[in-house]
C-alpha positions in Angstrom: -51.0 -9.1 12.0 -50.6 -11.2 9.1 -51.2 -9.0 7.0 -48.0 -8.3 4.0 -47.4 -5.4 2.5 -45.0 -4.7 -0.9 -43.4 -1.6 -1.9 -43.2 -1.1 -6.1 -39.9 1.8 -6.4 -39.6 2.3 -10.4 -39.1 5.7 -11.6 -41.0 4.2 -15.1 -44.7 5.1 -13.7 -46.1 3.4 -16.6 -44.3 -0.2 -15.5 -45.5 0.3 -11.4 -49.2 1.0 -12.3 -49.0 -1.8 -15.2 -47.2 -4.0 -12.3 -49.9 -2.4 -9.7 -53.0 -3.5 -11.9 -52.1 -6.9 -13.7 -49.9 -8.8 -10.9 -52.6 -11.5 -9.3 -51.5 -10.1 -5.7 -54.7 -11.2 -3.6 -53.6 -14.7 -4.7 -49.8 -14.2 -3.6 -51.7 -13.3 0.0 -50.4 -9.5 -0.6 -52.7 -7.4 1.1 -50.9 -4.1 0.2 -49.0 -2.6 -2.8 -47.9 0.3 -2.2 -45.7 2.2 -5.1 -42.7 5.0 -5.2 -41.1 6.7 -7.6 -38.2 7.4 -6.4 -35.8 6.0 -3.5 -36.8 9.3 -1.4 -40.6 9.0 -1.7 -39.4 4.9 -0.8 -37.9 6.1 2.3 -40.8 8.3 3.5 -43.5 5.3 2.7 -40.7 2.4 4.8 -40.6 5.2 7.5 -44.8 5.6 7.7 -46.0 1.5 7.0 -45.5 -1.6 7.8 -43.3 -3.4 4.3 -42.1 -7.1 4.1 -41.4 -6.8 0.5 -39.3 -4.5 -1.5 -39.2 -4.9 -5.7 -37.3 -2.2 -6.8 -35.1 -0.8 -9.7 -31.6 -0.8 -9.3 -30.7 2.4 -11.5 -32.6 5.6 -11.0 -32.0 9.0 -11.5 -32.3 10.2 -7.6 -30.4 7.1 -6.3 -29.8 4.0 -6.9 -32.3 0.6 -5.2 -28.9 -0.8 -4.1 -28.5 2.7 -1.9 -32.3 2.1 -1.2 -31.6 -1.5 0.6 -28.3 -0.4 2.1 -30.0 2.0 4.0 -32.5 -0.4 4.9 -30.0 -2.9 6.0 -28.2 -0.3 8.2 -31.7 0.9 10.2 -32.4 -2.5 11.0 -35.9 -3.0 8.9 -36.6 -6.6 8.0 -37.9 -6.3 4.5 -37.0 -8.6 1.5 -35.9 -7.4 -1.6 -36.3 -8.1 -5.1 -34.4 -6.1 -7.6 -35.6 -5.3 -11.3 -33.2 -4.0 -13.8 -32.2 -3.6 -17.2 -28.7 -4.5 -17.0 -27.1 -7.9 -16.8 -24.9 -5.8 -14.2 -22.4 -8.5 -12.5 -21.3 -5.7 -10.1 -24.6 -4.7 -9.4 -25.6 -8.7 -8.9 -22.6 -9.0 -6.7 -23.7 -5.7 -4.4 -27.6 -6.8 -4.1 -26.1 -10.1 -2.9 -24.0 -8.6 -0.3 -27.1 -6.9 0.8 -29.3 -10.1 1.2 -31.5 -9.7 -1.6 -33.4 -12.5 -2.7 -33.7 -12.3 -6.3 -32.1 -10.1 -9.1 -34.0 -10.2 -12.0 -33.7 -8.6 -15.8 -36.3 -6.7 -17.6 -38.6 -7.4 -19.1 -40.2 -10.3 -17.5 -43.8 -11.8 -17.6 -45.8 -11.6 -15.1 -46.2 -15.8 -14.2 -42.4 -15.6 -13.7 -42.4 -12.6 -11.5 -45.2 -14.0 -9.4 -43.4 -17.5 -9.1 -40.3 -15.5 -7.0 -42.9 -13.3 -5.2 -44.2 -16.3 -4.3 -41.2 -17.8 -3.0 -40.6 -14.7 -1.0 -43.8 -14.8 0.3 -43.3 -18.1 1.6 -39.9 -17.2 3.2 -41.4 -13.9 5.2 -44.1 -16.4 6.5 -42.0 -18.6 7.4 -39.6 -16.3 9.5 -42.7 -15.2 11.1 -43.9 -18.7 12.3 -40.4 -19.5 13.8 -39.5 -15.5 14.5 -39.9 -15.8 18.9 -36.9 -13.9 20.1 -37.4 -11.1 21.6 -35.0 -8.1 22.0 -34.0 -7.7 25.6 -34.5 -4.4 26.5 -31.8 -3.9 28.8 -29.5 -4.4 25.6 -31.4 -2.0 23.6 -30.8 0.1 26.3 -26.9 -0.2 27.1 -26.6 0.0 22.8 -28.2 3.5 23.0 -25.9 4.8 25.4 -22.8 3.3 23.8 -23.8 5.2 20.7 -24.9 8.4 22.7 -21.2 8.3 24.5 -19.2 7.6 21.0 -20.7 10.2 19.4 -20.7 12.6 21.9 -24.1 13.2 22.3 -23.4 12.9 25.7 -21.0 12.7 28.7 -20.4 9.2 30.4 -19.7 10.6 33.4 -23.3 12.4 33.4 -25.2 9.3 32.2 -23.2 7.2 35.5 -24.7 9.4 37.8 -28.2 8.7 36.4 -30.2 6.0 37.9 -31.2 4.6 34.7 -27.0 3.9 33.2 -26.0 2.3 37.0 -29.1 0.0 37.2 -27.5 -1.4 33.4 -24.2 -2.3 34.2 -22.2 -4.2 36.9 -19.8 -2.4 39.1 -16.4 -2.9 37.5 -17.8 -4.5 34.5 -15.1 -3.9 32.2 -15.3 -3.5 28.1 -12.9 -3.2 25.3 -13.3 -0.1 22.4 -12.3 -1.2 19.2 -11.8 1.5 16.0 -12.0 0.5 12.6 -11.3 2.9 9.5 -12.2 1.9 5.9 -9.7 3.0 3.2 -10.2 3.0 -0.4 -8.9 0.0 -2.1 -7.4 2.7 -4.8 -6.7 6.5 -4.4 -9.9 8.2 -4.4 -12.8 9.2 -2.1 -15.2 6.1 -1.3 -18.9 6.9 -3.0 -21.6 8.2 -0.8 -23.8 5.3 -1.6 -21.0 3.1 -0.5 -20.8 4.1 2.8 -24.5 2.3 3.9 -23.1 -0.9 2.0 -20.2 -0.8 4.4 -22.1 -0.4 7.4 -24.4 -3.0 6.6 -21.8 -5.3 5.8 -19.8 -4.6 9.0 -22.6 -4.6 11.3 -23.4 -8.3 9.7 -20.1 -9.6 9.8 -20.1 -8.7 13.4 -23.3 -9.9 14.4 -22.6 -13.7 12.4 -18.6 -14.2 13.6 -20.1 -13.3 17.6 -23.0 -15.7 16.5 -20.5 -18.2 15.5 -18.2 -18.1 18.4 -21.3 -18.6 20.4 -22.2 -21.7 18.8 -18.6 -22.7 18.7 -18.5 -22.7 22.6 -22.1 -24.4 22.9 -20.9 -27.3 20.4 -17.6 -27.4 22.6 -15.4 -27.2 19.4 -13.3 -24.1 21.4 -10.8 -25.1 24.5 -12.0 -24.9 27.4 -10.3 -21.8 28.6 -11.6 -20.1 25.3 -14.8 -21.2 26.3 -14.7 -19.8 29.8 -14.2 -16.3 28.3 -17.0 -16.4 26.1 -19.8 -17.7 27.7 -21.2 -14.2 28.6 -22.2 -12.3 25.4 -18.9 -10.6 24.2 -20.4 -7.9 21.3 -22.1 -5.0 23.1 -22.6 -2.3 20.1 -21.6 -1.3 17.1 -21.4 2.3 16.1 -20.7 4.1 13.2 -19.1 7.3 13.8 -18.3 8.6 10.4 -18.7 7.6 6.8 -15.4 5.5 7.3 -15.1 4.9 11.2 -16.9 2.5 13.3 -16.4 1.5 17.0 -17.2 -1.7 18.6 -17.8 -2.1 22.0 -16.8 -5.7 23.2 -17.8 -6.8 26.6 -14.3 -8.2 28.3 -13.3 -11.5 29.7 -10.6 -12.1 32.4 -8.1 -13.2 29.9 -7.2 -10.4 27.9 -4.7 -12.4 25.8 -7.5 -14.3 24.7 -9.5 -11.4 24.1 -6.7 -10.1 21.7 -6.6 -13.1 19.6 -10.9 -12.9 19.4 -10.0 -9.7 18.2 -7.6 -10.8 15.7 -9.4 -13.6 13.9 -13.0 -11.1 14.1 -10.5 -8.6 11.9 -9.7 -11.4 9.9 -13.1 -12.2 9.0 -14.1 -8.8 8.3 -11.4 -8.3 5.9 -12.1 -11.1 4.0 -16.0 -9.7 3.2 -14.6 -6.5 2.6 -13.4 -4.9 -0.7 -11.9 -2.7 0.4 -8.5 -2.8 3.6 -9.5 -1.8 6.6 -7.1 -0.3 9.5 -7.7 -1.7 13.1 -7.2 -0.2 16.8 -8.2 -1.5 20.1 -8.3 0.2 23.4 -7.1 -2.0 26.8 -10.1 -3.5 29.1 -11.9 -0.6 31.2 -14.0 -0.6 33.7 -17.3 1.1 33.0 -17.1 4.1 35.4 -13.4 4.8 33.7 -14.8 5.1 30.5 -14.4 8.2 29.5 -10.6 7.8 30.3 -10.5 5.0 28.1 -12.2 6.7 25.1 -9.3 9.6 25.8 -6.3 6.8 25.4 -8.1 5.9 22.6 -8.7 9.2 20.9 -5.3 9.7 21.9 -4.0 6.1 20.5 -5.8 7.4 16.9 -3.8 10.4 16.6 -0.8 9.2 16.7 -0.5 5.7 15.1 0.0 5.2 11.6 -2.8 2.5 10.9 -1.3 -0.3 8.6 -4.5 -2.4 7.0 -2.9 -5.7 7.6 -2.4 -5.3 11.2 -4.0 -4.1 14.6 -2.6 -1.5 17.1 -3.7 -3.1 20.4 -3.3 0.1 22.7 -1.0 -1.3 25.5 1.4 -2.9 22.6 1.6 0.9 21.1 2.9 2.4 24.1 6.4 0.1 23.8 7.1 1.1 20.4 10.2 2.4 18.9 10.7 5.9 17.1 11.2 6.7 13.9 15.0 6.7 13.4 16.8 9.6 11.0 15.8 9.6 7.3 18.8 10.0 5.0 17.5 12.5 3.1 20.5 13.8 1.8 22.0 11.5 0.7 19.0 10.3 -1.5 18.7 13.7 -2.8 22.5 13.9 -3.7 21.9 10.6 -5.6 19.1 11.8 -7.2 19.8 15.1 -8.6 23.5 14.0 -9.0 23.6 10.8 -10.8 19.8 10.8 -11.8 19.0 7.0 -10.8 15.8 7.8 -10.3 14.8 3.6 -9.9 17.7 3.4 -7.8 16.5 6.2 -5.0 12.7 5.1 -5.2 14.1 1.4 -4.1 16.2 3.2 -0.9 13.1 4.8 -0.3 10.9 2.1 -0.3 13.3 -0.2 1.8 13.4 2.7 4.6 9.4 2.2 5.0 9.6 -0.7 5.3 12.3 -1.4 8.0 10.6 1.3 9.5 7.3 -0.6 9.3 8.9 -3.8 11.0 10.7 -1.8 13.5 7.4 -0.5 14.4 9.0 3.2 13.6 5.8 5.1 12.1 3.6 7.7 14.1 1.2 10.4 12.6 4.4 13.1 13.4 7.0 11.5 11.5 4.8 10.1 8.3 3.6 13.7 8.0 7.3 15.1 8.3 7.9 12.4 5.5 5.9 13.5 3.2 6.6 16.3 3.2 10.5 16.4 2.6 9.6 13.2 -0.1 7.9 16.3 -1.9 10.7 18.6 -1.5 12.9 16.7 -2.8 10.6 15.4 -5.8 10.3 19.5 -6.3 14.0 20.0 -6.3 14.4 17.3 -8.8 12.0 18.7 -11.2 13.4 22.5 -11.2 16.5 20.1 -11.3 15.6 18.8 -15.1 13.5 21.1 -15.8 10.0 19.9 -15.5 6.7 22.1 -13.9 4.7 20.1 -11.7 1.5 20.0 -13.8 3.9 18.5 -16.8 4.0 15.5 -15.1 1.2 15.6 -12.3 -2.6 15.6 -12.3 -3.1 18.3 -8.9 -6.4 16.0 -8.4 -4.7 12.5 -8.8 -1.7 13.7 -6.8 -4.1 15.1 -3.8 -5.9 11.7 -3.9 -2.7 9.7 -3.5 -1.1 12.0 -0.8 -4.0 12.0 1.1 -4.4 8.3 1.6 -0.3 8.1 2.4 -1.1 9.8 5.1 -3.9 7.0 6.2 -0.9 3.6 6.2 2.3 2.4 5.7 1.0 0.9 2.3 -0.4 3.7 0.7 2.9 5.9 1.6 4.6 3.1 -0.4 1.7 3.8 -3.5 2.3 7.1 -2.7 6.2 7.2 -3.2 5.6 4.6 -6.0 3.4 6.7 -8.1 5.6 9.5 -7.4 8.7 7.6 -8.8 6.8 6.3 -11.8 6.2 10.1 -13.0 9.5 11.1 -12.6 10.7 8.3 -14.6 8.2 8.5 -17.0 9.4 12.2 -17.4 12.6 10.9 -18.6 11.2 9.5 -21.7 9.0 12.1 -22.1 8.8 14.1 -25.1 11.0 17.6 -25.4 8.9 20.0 -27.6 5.9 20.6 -27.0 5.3 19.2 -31.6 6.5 16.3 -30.5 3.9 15.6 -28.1 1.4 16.6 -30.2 2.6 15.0 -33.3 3.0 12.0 -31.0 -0.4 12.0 -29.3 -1.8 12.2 -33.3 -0.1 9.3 -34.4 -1.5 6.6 -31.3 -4.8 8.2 -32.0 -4.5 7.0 -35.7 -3.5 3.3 -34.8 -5.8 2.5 -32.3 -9.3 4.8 -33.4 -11.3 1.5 -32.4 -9.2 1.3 -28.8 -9.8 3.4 -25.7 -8.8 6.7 -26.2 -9.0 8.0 -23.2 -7.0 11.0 -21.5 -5.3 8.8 -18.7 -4.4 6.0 -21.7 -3.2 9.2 -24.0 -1.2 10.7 -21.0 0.4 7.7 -20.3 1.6 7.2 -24.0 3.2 10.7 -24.0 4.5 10.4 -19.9 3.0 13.6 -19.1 0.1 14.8 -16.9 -3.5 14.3 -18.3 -4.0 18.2 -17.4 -0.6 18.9 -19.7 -1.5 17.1 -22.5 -5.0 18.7 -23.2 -3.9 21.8 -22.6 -1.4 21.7 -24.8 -3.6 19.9 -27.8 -5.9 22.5 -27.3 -3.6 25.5 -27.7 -1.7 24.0 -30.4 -4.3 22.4 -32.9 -6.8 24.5 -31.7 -9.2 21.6 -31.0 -10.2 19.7 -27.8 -8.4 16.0 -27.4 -12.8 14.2 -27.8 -13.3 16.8 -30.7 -10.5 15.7 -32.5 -11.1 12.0 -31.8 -14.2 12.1 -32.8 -13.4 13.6 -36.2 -10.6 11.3 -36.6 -13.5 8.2 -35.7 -16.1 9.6 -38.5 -13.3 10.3 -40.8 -12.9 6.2 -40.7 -15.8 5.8 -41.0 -17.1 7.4 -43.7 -14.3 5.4 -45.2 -15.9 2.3 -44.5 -18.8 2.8 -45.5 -18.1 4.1 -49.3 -15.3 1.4 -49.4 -16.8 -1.9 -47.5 -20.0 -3.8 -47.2 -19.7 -4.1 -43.2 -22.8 -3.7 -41.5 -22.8 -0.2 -40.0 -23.3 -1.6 -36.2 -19.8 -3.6 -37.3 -18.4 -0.4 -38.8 -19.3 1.6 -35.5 -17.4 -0.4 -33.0 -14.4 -0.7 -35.4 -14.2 3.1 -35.0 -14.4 2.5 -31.1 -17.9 3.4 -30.5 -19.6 0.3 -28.6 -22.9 2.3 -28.2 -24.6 2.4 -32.1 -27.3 4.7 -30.8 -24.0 7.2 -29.8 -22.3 6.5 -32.9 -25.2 7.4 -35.1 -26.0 11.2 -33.2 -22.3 11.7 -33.1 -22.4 10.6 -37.2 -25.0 13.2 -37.7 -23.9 15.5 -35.5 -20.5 15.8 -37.9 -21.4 15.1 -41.1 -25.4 16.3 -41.3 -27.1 12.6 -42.0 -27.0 9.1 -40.5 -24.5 6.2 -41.1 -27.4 4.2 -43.7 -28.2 7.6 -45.2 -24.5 8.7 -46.3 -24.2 5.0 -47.6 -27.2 5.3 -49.8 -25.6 8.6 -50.8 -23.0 7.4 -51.8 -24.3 3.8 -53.5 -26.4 6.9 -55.8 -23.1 8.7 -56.8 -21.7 5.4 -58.0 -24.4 4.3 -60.1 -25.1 7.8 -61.9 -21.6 7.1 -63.5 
C-alpha cells in the first residue's frame, strides 16, 4: 500500500476544484485528492480514508485548520500538514509549528511553487515509510486502554483485576506513580475551545520526547549509574486527558522513589518551558497495581485540598506534613483601611501574608476559599465606606474571571488581590460627578481620535468600570461610546479632506481606522457618499466661486 492520498479543506470551492484540476498530482505520485469544505466534512473524510497529506486553510468560518490538525495530533493520525492562508499571521505560524506542520504558506501562490513543497512532503512520508518498522506492542495498547478506562471512570479497577485479561498485563506488585496536571490561563479568562486539542497535543509530545530522551540518555550512559538502574524499564505508561484542562500520567515506578521525584521534577520542567501557559503539578506516592483504586482516592483526595501553585509540585507524601494556615489579621487591615485610607499600604500587608503563607506551606482549598471571601468583605465595606457601588469600579465579568482563577494558586490570589487594590485606588482619583466623567471621557476622545479607543483604554482614563462608563455616556449624551467615536472620527475627517491633500488611505488611519474598506462604509454610512466622492464635492464648491 503505497498508495498517497491528500485532503484539499478550503471553504473557497472555486480555489479546491481550481487546485483539484490544475495541480500536476499524478506526477507528485498522489494517487488521491480528496477535497472538504469545511473542518467537519475534513473530519468525517480523515475518519472514512486513508490521508498522508493535509493542505488546508487556516481561517474558516466553522473552525479553524489549526483546530483541524490539533485534533489530528491528539487522535494519533500520522498525516502531514500544509497550511494555506491569507494572513502573514506570526501567531498562527507559531501555532501550526507547535503542531508539526511542514509548511505555512501565503495566498496566492502558483502552482510550480506549491508543487515544489508537495513535493518535499512527498518525499518525507516516503521516506518515514521506508524506515517506519516499529510496531506497537500490543500489550501496551492494552494496559493504555485500561489506564484511561480507570481515570475516567469508565470503569472500576477493582472489576477489571478480577478479569483474566487486566492480571495477565501486569506483574504482581508492580507498582506505578499517578501524576495530575492542570492547565491555567496565562491571564484571567477561560482557555478557547480550540485551545484545548493544542494543549493535549503538545503535552502528549512533550511527554513522549523527554521519556524518549531519558531513554537515550541511559543507553548513551550520560545518567549515573543509579539513575540509570531506575530507568531501564520503560517509565511512561499513559497519558490521559481527563478534562479540557486536566491530564494524568501514569509513570511506571522504580525502587528509588527519590529518584523518581526528581524525573518528575525536571519532566515538569520541560513541559513548562513548551507551554504558554503555567501549569499546576500533583503526584500521587508509588502503588501497587491491585491498590489502585486506593491510590486514585489519595489522589482525588490530595486535589481537593491543595492549593496548586504553577511553579511547584505537591508530591502526595510531602503534602501530608504540611503546616496550617495561621490566623489572618483581618481586623486590623480593615481598621487601616477604612480608618486611615492607605489603600497601597493594606494591599502590601496583604500581599506579604500570601506569601509567608506560601513559604510556610500554609494554603489548602478551605482556607484560600475562607480568604476570599473576607478579602471581599472587606473590599465591600470599604466601598459603602467612600461611597462607591460595585459596578462603579468593577466589570462583574472581569471580576468573576479573576476570582475564579484565585481560587486555582497562590499566584493568581496575588492578581487577584492586586487587581482588586488597583480599582480601589484608582477610585480615589476617580471622577465625582457623573459631568465630569463625561466631560472627561469627551476630551481623551478628542486628543487621541487616531489611538485605540477602546472601552477598557477609556475606563482606565476615567478609573471607573467599563460597564459604568457606557452606561453613563449613554444616559447622559444620549449616544453610545462607538457611535459617538465614530462621529467624532468622520467629523476629522471630513476636515481633512476639504483642508489637506493627504491621500484618503493616509487620512483614514489618522482618524484611527486601519481597515480603509471599514473607513469608507462607516464614511458612507454617516455622511451619505464616499471619502473621494465628498472630496470632489467639495473641490466643485471651491471652483464655482
Amino acid at each position: 500500500m503505497n498508495e498517497i492520498s491528500i485532503l484539499i479543506v478550503d471553504d473557497d470551492r472555486l480555489l479546491v476544484e481550481k487546485m483539484k484540476n490544475t495541480v500536476d498530482w499524478e506526477g507528485l505520485n498522489i494517487s488521491a485528492v480528496l477535497t472538504a469544505y469545511n473542518i467537519r466534512q475534513a473530519e468525517d473524510i480523515l475518519h472514512a480514508c486513508p490521508v498522508q497529506i493535509l493542505l488546508s486553510d487556516v481561517d474558516m468560518p466553522q473552525g479553524s485548520g489549526l483546530e483541524l490538525l490539533a485534533w489530528i495530533r491528539s487522535i494519533g493520525l500520522e498525516v502531514e500538514c500544509v497550511f494555506l492562508s491569507s494572513y502573514a499571521n506570526f501567531t498562527y505560524a507559531q501555532k501550526a509549528l507547535s503542531l508539526s506542520a511542514c509548511e505555512y504558506l501565503l495566498k496566492p501562490i502558483a502552482n510550480v511553487d506549491l508543487e515544489r513543497v508537495l513535493k518535499r512532503v512527498v518525499d518525507s512520508v516516503q521516506e518515514k515509510r521506508r524506515t517506519s518498522d516499529i510496531q506497537p506492542e500490543p500489550f501496551a495498547a492494552d494496559r493504555s486502554k485500561l489506564w484511561e478506562k480507570l481515570l475516567l471512570r469508565q470503569a472500576l479497577w477493582d472489576d477489571m483485576m478480577r478479569e483474566r485479561t487486566a492480571n495477565s498485563l501486569f506483574r504482581p506488585k508492580e507498582e506505578f506513580c499517578l501524576i495530575y496536571m492542570y492547565v491555567l490561563p496565562s491571564a484571567p479568562g477561560k482557555l478557547e475551545k480550540t485551545e484545548f486539542a493544542v494543549l493535549d497535543f503538545r503535552i502528549r509530545d512533550g511527554v513522549t520526547n523527554f521519556f524518549q530522551k531519558t531513554e537515550q540518555d541511559s543507553r548513551r550512559g550520560e545518567l549515573p549509574e543509579t539513575e540509570r538502574d531506575s530507568r531501564r524499564e520503560e517509565l511512561l505508561e499513559a497519558v490521559v486527558h481527563l478534562s479540557e484542562q486536566e491530564w494524568i500520567l501514569v509513570m511506571h515506578c522504580g525502587e528509588d522513589w527519590m529518584t523518581m521525584k526528581e524525573t518528575i521534577r525536571n519532566l515538569a520542567r520541560c513541559l513548562r518551558q513548551q507551554m504558554d501557559h503555567p501549569m499546576a503539578v500533583c503526584a500521587g506516592t508509588p502503588t501497587p497495581v491491585e491498590n489502585m483504586s486506593a491510590g486514585m482516592e489519595r489522589l482525588d483526595a490530595l486535589i481537593a485540598s491543595v492549593v496548586m501553585d504553577e511553579d511547584e509540585i505537591i508530591f502526595e507524601d510531602d503534602w501530608t506534613m504540611r503546616k496550617r494556615t495561621t490566623a489572618v489579621p483581618w481586623k486590623v487591615w480593615e481598621k487601616e483601611l477604612l480608618e486611615t485610607g492607605k489603600v497601597a499600604r493594606t494591599e502590601e500587608r496583604i500581599l506579604c501574608y500570601i506569601e509567608e503563607q506560601r513559604k510556610n506551606d500554609g494554603w489548602n482549598r478551605n482556607s484560600l476559599s475562607c480568604f476570599l471571601r473576607e478579602l471581599e468583605q472587606m473590599m465591600y465595606f470599604y466601598l459603602n465606606e467612600y461611597g462607591y457601588s460595585y459596578t462603579q469600579l468593577f466589570d462583574e465579568q472581569e471580576f468573576d474571571e479573576y476570582e475564579r482563577a484565585a481560587k486555582t494558586s497562590v499566584g493568581k490570589t496575588k492578581e487577584f488581590v492586586l487587581y482588586i487594590f488597583e480599582k480601589l485606588k484608582g477610585g480615589r482619583k476617580a471622577f465625582t460627578s457623573q459631568e465630569d466623567v463625561v466631560c472627561r471621557i469627551k476630551e481623551y476622545i478628542e486628543s487621541h481620535l487616531g489611538d485605540n479607543l477602546s472601552r477598557s483604554v477609556l475606563s482606565q482614563e476615567v478609573f471607573l468600570s467599563e460597564g459604568y462608563i457606557t452606561q453613563l455616556f449613554l444616559k447622559e449624551t444620549g449616544s453610545s461610546l462607538p457611535s459617538y467615536i465614530a462621529q467624532r472620527r468622520i467629523e476629522k475627517a471630513k476636515e481633512c479632506l476639504e483642508h489637506s491633500g493627504l491621500p484618503v488611505s493616509h487620512i483614514a488611519s489618522e482618524v484611527g481606522y486601519n481597515n480603509f474598506s471599514y473607513f469608507s462604509k462607516t464614511f458612507r454610512e454617516l455622511v451619505g457618499c464616499t471619502p473621494n466622492e465628498y472630496r470632489t464635492s467639495i473641490d466643485k464648491k471651491r471652483n464655482r466661486f
